[in-house]
N, C-alpha and C positions, 0 to 999 in steps of 0.2 A: 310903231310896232306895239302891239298887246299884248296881253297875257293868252296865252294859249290854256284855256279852260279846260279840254280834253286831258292834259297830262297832268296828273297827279303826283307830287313829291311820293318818291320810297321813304317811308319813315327805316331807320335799322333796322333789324329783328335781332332784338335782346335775349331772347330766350335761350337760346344757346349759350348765350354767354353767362347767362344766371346760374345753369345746369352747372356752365363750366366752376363759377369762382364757390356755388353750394360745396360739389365735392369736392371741390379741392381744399375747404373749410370744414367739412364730414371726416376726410383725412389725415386733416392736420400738415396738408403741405402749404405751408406758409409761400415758398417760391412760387406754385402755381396760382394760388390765392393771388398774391401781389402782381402778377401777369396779366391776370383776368383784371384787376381791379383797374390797371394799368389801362388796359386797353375798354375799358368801362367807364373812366373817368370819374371822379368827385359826388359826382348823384348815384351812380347805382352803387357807391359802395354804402352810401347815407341808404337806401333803399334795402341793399342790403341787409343791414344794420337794423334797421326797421319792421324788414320784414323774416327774415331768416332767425336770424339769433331766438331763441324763446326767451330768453331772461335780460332784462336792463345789464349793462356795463356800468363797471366805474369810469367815472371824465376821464382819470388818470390810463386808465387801460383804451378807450377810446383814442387819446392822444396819441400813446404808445403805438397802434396801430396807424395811426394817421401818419408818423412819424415813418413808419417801417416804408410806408403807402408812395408818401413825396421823397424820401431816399431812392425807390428804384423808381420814381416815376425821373426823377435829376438823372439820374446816371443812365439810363435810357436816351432821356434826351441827347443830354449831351455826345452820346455817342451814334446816333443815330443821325442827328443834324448836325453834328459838328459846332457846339455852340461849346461855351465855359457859363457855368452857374455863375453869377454874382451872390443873389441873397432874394430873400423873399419875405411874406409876409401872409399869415392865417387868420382871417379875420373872423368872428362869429356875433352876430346882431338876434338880437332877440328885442323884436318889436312887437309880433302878434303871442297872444299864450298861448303857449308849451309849443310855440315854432322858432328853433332858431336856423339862422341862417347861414351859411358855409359857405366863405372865399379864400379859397390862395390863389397869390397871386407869384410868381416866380419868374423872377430877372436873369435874362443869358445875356450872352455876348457875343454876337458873330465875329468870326475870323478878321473883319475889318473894323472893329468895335461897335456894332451898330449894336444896338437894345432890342432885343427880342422880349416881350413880354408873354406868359403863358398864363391862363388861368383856369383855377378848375372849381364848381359852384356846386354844392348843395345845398339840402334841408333837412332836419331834424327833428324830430317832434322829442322834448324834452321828461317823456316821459321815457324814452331808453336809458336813461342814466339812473344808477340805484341810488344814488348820491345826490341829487337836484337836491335835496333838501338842505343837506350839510355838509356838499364839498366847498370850502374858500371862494376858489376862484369862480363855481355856478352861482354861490351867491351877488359876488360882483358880477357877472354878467346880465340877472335880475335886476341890481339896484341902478347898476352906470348904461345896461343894455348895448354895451359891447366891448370883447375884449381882443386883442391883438398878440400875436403870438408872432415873435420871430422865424425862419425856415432859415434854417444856417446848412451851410455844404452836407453830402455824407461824409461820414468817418472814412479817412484813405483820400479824399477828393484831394 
């Protein structure tokens, strides 16, 4: 059997969806924000980030978001697949300049204990942050080139 060279994968069509998680970030609806983003996954919200925003964030206020981002992205799942969060883990690798690199990864549990692993990946360019120069923890990520971040339950989980 071969590949069949006639048919061509559909890439998504993101655009819509960009439209959608702009204004709902133009708005200030955080709920529709976190939907979009939800259903955008890990890169377009780093894209986002990137390309939307006009001005660098603090690490601290990026986190904050990220935090907001894998809280409904847990409780979605979990209700949707029928799974129970364990615990997770945020990784970010800065190997090339002013690219860092973006993993979590998040551990469920099926109804018969089996491990479901999930993960969501992007990229950064280290110039979004006002702070690269003098927050703590950017500087460790500079000097050690990666730092690790727990993903603990939502609050009420």
């Amino acid at each position: 059997m071969g590949l069949n060279k006639e048919r061509t994968p559909q890439k998504p069509n993101n655009d819509a969806l960009k439209q959608r998680i702009k204004k709902a970030w133009a708005e200030g609806d955080l709920v529709a924000f976190m939907a979009a983003g939800l259903e955008a996954g890990f890169d377009l919200l780093t894209n986002f980030i990137t390309n939307i925003w006009d001005k660098p964030i603090a690490y601290k206020s990026f986190l904050d978001y990220t935090d907001q981002l894998f809280d409904a992205f847990i409780l979605e799942t979990c209700q949707k697949e029928k799974l129970d969060f364990v615990g997770g883990k945020l990784f970010l690798s800065y190997k090339i300049s002013n690219n860092i690199a973006l993993q979590a990864d998040f551990y469920f549990q099926d109804v018969r204990q089996n491990w479901v692993l999930k993960q969501k990946k992007g990229r950064l360019d280290s110039s979004r942050f006002s702070d690269w120069e003098t927050e703590p923890e950017l500087i460790e990520l500079r000097k050690s080139k990666k730092l690790e971040y727990p993903i603990e339950p939502p609050a009420g989980m």
